[in-house]
N, C-alpha and C positions, 0 to 999 in steps of 0.2 A: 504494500500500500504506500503510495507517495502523497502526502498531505500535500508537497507543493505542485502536485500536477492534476488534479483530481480529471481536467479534460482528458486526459489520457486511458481514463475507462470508461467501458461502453456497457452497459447492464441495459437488455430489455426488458422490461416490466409490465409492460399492455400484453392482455391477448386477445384473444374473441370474445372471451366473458367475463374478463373483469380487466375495470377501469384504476389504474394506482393514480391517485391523484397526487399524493405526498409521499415520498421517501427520505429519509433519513439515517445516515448512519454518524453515531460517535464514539469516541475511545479514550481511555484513559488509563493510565499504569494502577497495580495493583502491585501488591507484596512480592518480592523478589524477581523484580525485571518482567511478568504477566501483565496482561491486559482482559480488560472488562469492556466488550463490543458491544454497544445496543444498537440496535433497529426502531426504528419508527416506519411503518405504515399505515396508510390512509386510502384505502382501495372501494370500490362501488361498482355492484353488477352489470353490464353490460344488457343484458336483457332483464325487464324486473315484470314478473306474473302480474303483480298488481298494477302494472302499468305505471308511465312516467308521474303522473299527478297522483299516486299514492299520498297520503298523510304521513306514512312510514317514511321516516331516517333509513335511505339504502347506505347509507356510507359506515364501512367497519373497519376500526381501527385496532391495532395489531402492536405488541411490542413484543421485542424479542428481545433475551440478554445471553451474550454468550462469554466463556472466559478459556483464555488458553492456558491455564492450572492442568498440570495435569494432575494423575493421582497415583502416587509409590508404594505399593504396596511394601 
């Protein structure tokens, strides 16, 4: 990962049935040289049953936390 070229990568995120409106990733150091990756996503259906004018909120938001710790037995 290059913090100072972030243009340098390409991630597609759209498909045919779901729309990502927001993405985010951030990082920060943990205990002994590790890192603590979170995700932010913000995605909505592509096709919605109850149709576009629903009252229903389609949009679902998503966080993910991941760390590269490993574990020694």
């Amino acid at each position: 990962f290059a913090p100072d070229n972030p243009s340098s990568y390409l991630m597609l995120l759209n498909s045919d049935y779901i729309n990502i409106k927001d993405f985010g990733i951030s990082y920060m150091e943990s205990a002994d040289g590790n890192y603590i990756i979170t995700f932010d996503i913000l995605s909505e259906p592509m096709n919605w049953y109850l149709g576009p004018r629903a009252i229903i909120n389609r949009e679902v938001y998503r966080k993910g936390v991941v760390s590269t710790e490993g574990i020694v037995w």
